[in-house]
C-alpha positions as CSV (number, residue, x, y, z in Angstrom):
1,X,118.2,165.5,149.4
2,X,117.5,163.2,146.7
3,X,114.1,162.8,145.1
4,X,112.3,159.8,146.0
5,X,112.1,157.2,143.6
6,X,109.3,155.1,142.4
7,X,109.2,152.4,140.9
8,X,106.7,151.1,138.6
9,X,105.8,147.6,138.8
10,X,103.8,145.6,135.7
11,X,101.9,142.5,136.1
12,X,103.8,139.7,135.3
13,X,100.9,137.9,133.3
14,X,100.7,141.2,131.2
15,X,104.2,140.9,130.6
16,X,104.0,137.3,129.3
17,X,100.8,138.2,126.9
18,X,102.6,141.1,125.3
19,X,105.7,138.9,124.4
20,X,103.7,135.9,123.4
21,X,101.1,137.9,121.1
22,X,103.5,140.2,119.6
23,X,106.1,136.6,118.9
24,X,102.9,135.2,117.6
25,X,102.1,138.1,115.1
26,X,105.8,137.9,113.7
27,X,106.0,133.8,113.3
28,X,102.3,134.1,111.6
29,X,103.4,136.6,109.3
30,X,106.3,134.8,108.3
31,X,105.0,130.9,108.6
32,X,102.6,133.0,105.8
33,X,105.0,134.5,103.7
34,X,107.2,131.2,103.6
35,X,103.5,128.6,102.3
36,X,102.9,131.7,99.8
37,X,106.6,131.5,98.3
38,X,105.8,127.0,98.5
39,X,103.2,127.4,97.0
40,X,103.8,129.7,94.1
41,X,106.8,127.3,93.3
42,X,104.9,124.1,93.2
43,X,102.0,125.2,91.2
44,X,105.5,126.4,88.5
45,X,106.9,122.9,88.4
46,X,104.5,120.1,86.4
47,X,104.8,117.0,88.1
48,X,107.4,114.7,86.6
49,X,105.0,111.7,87.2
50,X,102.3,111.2,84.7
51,X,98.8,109.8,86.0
52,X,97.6,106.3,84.5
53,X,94.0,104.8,85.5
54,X,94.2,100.9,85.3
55,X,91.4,97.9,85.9
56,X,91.0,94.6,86.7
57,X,88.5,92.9,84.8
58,X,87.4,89.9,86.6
59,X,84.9,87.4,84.6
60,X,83.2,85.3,87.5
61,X,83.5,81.6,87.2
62,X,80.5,80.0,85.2
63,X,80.1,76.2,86.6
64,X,80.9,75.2,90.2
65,X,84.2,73.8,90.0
66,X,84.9,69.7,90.6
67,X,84.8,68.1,94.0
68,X,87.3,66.6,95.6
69,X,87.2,63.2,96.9
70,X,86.6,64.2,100.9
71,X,84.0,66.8,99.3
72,X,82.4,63.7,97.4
73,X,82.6,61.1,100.1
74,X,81.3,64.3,102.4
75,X,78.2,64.4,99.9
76,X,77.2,60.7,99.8
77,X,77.2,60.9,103.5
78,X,75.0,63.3,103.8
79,X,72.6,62.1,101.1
80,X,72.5,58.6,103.1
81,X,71.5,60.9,106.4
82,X,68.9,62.6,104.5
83,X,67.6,59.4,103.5
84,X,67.4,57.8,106.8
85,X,65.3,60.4,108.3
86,X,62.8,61.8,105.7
87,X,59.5,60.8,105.3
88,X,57.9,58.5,102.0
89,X,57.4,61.2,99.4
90,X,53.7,61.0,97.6
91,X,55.3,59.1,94.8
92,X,56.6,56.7,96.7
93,X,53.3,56.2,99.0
94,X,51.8,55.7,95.1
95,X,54.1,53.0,94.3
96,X,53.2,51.4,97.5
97,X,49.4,51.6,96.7
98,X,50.2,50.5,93.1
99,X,51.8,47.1,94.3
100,X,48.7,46.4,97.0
101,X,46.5,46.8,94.4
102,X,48.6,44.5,91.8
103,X,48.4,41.8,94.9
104,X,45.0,41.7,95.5
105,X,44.2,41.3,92.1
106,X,46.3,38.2,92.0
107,X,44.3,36.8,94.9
108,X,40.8,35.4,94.4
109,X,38.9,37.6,96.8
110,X,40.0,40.9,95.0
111,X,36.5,43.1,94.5
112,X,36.4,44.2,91.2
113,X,34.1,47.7,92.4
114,X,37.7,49.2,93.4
115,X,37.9,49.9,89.7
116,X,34.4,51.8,89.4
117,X,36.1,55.0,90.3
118,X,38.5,54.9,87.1
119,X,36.1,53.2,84.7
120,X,35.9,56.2,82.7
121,X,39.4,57.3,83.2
122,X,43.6,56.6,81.9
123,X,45.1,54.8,84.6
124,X,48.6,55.8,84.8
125,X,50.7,54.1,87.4
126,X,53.5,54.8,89.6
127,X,55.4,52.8,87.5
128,X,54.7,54.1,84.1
129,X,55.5,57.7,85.6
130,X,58.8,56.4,85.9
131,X,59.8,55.0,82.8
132,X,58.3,58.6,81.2
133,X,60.7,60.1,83.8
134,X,63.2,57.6,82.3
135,X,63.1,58.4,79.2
136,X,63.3,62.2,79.1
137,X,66.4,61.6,81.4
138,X,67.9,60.2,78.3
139,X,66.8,62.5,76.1
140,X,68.7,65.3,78.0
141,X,71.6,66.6,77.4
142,X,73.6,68.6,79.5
143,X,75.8,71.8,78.6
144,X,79.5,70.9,78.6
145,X,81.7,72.2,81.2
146,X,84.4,73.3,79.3
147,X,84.4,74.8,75.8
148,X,87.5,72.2,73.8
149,X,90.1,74.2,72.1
150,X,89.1,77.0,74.2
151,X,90.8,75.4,77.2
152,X,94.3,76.5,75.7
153,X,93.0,79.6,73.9
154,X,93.9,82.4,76.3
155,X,92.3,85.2,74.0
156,X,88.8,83.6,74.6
157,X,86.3,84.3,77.8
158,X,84.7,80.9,77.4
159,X,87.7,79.3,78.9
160,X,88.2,77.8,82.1
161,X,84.7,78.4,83.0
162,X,85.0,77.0,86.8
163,X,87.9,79.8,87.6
164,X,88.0,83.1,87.7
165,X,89.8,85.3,85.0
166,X,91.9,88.2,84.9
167,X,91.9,90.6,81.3
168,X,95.3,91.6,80.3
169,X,96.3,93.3,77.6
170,X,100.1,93.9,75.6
171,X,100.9,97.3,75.1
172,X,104.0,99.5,73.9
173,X,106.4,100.5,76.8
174,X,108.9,102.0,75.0
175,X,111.0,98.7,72.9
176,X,109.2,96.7,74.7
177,X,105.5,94.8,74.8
178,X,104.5,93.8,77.9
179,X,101.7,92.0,79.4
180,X,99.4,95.0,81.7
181,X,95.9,95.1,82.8
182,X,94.1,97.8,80.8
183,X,95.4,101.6,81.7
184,X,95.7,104.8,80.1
185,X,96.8,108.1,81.4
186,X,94.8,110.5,83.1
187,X,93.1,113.9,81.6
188,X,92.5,116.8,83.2
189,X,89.1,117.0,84.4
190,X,88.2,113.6,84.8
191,X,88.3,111.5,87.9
192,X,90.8,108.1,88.2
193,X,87.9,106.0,87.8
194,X,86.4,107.7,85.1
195,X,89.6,107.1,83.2
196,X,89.9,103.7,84.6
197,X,86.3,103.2,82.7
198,X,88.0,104.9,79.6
199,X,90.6,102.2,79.6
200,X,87.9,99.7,79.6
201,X,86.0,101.2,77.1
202,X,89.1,102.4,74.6
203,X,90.3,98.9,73.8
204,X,90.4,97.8,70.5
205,X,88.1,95.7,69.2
206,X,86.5,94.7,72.3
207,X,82.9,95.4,73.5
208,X,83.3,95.0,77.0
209,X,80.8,95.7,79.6
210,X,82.0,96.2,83.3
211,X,80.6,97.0,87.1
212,X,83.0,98.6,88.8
213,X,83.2,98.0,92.4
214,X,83.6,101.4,94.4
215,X,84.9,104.7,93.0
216,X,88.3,104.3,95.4
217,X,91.5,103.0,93.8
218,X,92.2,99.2,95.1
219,X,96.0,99.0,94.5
220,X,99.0,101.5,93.7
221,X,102.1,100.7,91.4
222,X,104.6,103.3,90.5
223,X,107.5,102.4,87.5
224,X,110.3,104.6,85.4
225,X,110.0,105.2,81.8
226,X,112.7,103.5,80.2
227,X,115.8,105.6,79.4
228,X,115.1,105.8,75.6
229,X,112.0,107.4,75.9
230,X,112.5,109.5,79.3
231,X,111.7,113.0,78.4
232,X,112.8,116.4,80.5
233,X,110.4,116.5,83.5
234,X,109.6,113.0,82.5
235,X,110.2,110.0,84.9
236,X,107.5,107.8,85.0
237,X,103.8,106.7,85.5
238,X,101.9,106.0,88.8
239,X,99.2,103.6,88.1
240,X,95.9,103.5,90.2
241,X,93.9,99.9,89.9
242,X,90.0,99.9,90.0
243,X,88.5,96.8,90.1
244,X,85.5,95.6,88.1
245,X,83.2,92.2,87.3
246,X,82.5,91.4,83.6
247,X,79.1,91.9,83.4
248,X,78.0,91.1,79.7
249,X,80.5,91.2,76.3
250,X,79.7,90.1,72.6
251,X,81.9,87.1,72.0
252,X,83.9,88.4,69.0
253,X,87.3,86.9,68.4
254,X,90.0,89.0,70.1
255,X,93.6,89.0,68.8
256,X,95.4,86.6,70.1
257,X,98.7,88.5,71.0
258,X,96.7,91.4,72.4
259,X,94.2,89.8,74.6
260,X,94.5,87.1,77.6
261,X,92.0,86.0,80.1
262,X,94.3,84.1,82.5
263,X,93.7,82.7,86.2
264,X,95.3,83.7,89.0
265,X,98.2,81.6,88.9
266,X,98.8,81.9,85.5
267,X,99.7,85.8,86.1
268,X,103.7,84.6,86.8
269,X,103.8,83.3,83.3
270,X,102.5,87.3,81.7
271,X,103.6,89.7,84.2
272,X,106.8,91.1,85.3
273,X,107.7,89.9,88.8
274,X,107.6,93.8,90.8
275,X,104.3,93.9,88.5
276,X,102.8,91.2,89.5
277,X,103.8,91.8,93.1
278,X,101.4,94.5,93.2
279,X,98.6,92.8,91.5
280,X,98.3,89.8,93.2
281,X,97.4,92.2,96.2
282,X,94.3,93.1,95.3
283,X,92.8,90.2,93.4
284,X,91.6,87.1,95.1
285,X,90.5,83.5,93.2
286,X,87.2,83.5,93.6
């Protein structure tokens, strides 16, 4: 007679632990082994893309700019409203006074004891106030609202002082010189706004003085070198914008084919168009 046979049975949850653990000990190891190998072979390879910190200088518009001829009938309408319903300022109540008094004295029954009170004192009338007033009004003069020759002069600050303008600068890419707001590349060690505020502060013959606004970039713009001067692990530069307000500059004369202060819609006429694309993203007409 045959032995009897027993079977051993294992719990199926222990079953389905055992697998799971021991699958998830192998894929860890490996998932490991495989970001180790990654990452040894990316910190080997330099990046082919060098790092550039830009900024857009932005010099706030001086004088309010003109109105238009809604905004102007809009103000005359509201100064006729304002009129209508305030009350008769002391000068004017003075005037009034000033022109009873003047009446009574040209009647017969005017008391002459009115005047005891400024007997020993000038007696300066409503009226006189006015022609003072009148004549300093003369005498002023007010600044002008645009600076002459500056108006075409695109290497000057003082132009266009009701709009807002943008610095650019001409630099060397490769044979060419184009039109760029002020970048340079990136050192190691620095942050992108700190060499932003290098950019800024490395320009020739400029004393600028800027507040930048955040320490994040504001725009993105990624080119190729051209082919002459592509070197091996070499493609290009990825710029990183920071924007900034003119705060306060010496006004020395700038070169005139290295400096422009333009306006917004002037940037067509400086920048290339996929440049200029990427610009006009981040800077509004203020």
């Amino acid at each position: 007679m045959a032995a009897p046979f027993t079977r051993v049975y294992r719990p199926f949850w222990r079953i389905i632990t055992t697998t799971k653990s021991n699958r998830g000990v192998r894929n860890v190891s490996y998932t490991s082994q495989q970001w180790s190998a990654q990452n040894v072979k990316t910190a080997g390879a330099a990046s082919p893309w060098a790092l550039h910190g830009a900024v857009c200088v932005q010099r706030l518009p001086v004088v309010t700019q003109d109105r238009s001829p809604i905004e102007e009938e809009f103000m005359e309408l509201m100064q006729k409203m304002e009129f209508e319903r305030s009350l008769l300022a002391d000068h004017e109540l003075k005037l009034l006074d000033d022109a009873a008094l003047m009446s009574r004295k040209q009647e017969g029954d005017y008391d002459s004891d009115e005047e005891d009170d400024y007997r020993d004192k000038d007696i300066v009338t409503a009226q006189d106030l006015e022609d003072i007033w009148e004549q300093k009004l003369k005498d002023f003069q007010p600044a002008l609202r645009s600076q002459g020759n500056d108006q075409k002069d695109a290497s000057s600050s003082e132009r266009c002082l009701a709009d807002s303008l943008i610095l650019l600068v001409k630099k060397d890419v490769g044979s060419q010189k184009l039109w760029l707001l002020p970048q340079i590349q990136w050192q190691m060690g620095e942050t992108l706004r700190q060499t932003a505020e290098r950019a800024l502060a490395s320009l020739p013959g400029a004393d600028l003085k800027a507040t930048f606004l955040g320490n994040a970039p504001c725009g993105f713009y990624k080119y190729k070198y051209p082919k002459d001067i592509q070197k091996e692990g070499s493609v290009g530069a990825k710029v990183f914008f920071f924007k900034a307000v003119l705060s306060s500059h010496k006004h020395l004369p700038l070169e005139k084919n290295s400096f422009a202060w333009v306006k917004k819609d002037e940037l067509q006429d400086f920048l290339k168009p996929e440049y200029l694309k990427q610009v006009r993203r981040f800077i509004m007409a203020l």
